[in-house]
C-alpha positions as CSV (number, residue, x, y, z in Angstrom):
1,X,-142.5,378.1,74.2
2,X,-139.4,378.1,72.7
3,X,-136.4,375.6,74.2
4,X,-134.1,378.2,75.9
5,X,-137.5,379.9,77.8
6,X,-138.1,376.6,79.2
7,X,-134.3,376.0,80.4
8,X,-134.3,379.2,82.5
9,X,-137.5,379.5,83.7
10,X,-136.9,376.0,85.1
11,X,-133.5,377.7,86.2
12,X,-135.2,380.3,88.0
13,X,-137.2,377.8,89.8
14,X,-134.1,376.0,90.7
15,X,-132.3,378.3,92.0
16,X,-134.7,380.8,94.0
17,X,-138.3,378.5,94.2
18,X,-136.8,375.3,95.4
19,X,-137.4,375.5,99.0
20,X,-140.6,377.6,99.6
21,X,-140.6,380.2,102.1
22,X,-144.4,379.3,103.6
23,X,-147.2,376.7,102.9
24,X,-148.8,379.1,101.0
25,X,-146.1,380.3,97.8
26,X,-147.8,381.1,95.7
27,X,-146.6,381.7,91.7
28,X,-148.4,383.9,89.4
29,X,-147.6,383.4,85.9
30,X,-148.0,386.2,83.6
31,X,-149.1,385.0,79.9
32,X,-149.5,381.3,80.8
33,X,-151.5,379.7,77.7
34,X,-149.3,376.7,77.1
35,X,-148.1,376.9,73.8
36,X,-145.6,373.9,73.1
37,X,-144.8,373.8,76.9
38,X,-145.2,375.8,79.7
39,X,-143.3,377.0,82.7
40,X,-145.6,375.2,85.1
41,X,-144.3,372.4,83.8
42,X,-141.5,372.7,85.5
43,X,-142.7,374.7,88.8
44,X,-141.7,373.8,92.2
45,X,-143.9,371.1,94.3
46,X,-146.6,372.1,96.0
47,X,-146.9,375.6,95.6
48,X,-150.3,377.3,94.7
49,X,-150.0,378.6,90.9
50,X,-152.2,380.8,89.2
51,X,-152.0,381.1,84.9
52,X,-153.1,384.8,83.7
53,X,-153.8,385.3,80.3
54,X,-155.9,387.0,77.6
55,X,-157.8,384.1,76.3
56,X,-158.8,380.8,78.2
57,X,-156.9,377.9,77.0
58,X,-154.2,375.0,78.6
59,X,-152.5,376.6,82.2
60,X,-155.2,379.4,81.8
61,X,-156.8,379.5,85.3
62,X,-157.7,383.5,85.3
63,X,-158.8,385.3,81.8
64,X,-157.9,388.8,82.2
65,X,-159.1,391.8,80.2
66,X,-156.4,394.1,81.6
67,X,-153.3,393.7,80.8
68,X,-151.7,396.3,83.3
69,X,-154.1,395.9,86.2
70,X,-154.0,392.1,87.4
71,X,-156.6,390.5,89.5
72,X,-154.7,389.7,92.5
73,X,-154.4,391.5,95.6
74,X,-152.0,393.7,96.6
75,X,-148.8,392.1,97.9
76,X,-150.3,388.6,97.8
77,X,-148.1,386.6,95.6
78,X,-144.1,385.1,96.0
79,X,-142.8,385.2,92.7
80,X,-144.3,386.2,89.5
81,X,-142.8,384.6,86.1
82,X,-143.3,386.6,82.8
83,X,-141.8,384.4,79.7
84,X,-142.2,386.2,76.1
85,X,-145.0,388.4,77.0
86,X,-143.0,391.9,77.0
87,X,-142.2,392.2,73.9
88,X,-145.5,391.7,72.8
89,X,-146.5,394.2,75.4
90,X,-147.5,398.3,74.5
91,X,-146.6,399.0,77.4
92,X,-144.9,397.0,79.2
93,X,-143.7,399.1,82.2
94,X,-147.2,399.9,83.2
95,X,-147.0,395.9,83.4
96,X,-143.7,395.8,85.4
97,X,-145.4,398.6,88.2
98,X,-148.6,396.0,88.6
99,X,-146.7,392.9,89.2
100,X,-144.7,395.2,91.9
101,X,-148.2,396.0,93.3
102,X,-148.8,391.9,93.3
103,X,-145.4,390.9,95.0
104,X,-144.8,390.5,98.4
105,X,-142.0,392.7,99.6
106,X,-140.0,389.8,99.7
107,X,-141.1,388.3,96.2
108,X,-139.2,388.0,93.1
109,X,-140.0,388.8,89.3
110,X,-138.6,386.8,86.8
111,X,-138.6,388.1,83.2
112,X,-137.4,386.3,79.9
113,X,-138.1,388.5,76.7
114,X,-135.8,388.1,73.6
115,X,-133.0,390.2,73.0
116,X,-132.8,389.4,69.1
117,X,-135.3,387.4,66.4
118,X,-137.8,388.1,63.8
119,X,-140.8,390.4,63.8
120,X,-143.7,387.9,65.2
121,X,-147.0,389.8,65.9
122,X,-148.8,387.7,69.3
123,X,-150.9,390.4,68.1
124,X,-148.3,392.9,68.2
125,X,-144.5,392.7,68.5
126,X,-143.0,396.2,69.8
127,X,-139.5,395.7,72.1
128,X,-136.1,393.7,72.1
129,X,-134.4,394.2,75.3
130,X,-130.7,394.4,75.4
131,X,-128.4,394.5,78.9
132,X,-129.6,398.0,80.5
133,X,-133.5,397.0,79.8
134,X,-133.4,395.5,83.4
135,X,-131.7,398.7,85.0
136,X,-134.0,400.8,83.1
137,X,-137.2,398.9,84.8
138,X,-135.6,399.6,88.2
139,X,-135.2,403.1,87.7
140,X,-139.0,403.6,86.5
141,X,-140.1,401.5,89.4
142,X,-138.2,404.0,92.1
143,X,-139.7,406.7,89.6
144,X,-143.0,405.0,90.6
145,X,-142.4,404.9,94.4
146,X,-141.0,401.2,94.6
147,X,-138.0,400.5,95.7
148,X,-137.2,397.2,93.2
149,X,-133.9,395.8,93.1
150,X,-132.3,394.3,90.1
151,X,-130.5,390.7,91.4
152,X,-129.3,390.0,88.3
153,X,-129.3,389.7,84.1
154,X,-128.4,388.5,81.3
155,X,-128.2,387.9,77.3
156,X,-128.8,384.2,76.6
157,X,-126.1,382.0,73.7
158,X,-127.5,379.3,71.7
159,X,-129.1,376.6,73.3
160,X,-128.1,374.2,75.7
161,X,-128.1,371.4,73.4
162,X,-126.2,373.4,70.8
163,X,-128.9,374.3,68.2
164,X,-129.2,378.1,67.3
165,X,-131.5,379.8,69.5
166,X,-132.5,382.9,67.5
167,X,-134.1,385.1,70.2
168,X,-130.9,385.1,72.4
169,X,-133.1,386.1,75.9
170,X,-132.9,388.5,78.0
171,X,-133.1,386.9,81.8
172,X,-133.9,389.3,84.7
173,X,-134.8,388.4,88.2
174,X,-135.7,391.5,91.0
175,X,-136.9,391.7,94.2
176,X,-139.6,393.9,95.2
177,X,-137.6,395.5,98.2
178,X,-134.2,395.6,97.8
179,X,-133.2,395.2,101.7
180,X,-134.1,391.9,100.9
181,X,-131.1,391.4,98.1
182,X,-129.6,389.5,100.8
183,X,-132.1,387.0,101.4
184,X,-130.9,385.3,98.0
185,X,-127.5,384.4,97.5
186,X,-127.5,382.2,94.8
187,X,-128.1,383.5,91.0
188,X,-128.9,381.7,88.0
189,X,-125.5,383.2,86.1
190,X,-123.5,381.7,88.4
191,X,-124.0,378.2,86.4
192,X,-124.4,380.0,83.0
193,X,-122.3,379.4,80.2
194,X,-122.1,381.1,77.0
195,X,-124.0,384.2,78.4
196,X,-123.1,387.5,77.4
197,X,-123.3,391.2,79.3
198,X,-124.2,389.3,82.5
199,X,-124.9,391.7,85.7
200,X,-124.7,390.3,89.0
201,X,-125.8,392.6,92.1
202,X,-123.6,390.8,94.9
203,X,-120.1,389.4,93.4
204,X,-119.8,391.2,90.2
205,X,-119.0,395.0,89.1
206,X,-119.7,395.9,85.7
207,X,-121.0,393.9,82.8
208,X,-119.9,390.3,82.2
209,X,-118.5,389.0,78.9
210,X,-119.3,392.2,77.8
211,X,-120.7,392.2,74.4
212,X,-121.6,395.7,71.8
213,X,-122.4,393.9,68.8
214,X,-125.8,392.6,68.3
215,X,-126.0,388.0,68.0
216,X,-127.6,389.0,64.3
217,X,-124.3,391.2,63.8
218,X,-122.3,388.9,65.1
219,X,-123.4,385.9,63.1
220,X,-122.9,387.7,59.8
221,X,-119.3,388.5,60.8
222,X,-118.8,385.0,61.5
223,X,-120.7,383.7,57.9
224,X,-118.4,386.3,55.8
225,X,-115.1,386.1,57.8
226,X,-112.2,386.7,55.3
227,X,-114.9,388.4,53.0
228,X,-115.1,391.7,54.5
């Protein structure tokens, strides 16, 4: 896992895990095989955390065989985490409508897929996802007979520690129902820096730090300044 997945997943945590609702919160992590780190590593305390993935490995504790019909029960689970996995996903808003099936209508999917970066098959590699990817899943899920709301996104800037992060994420968090918007107040963008085309559901209109060109694009404008 890559260093900016691990800062906001353990963001996410932060700011909407840290006080579980019930002695039961239960986590389900979508693509879970810890690869250099994973985002149970940095989970809340005592909460009941389930690792789904393809093959059994490190943080594996259910092997699926599939990927868009999970083997939980229907509104059984608080908050589902899904770091790097859409992109690598077919189809992955068959994927968004099952995790809506798993939440409670209360729970909260957070989603980190890169907005920029090479072509790297995990065995395929088939999206980026740029600021209205999040808006789009909303609108499929209502499609679907959900009524999701988006609580806020983002594009990702370099690092925190100041090294180039090439994939520049894209940071989503919904609810499953969104009359419960209000139940959380706090977003991870509120502490952000360096973010671009930030959308926040509550405070904000509109996209913040509003960005059209592309990190890549923007890089090579900055390596040939004066040269163009």
């Amino acid at each position: 896992m890559h260093q900016s997945a691990m800062h906001y997943g353990k963001r996410f945590f932060e700011v909407y895990c840290s006080q579980p609702k019930s002695d039961d919160f239960t986590i389900a992590e979508i693509g879970s095989c810890d690869i250099n780190g994973s985002l149970r590593d940095v989970s809340p305390d005592g909460v009941r955390y389930i690792g789904l993935d393809f093959t059994e490995g490190k943080g594996v504790d259910v092997v699926i065989d599939d990927p868009y019909n999970f083997p939980l029960e229907d509104a059984s689970v608080d908050a589902v985490v899904c770091s790097s996995v859409f992109e690598h996903s077919q189809f992955f808003w068959l994927v968004f409508l099952d995790i809506l099936r798993v939440l409670k209508p209360q729970g909260l999917f957070y989603l980190n897929a890169p907005s920029n970066g090479s072509f790297h098959r995990c065995p395929v590699d088939c999206w980026r996802f740029y600021p209205d990817s999040g808006l789009a899943l909303v609108a499929w899920g209502k499609r679907m007979g959900y009524t999701p709301r988006m609580l806020e996104s983002f594009i990702g800037a370099k690092s925190e520690d100041g090294t180039v992060d090439p994939w520049h994420d894209f940071v989503a968090v919904f609810v499953k129902d969104e009359k419960y918007e209000y139940a959380y107040r706090e977003r991870i963008i509120d502490t952000c820096t360096g973010y671009t085309n930030g959308y926040h559901s509550i405070s904000k209109s509109g996209l913040m730090n509003e960005q059209t060109l592309s990190p890549d694009h923007v890089a090579l404008l900055e390596k040939y300044k004066g040269n163009l």
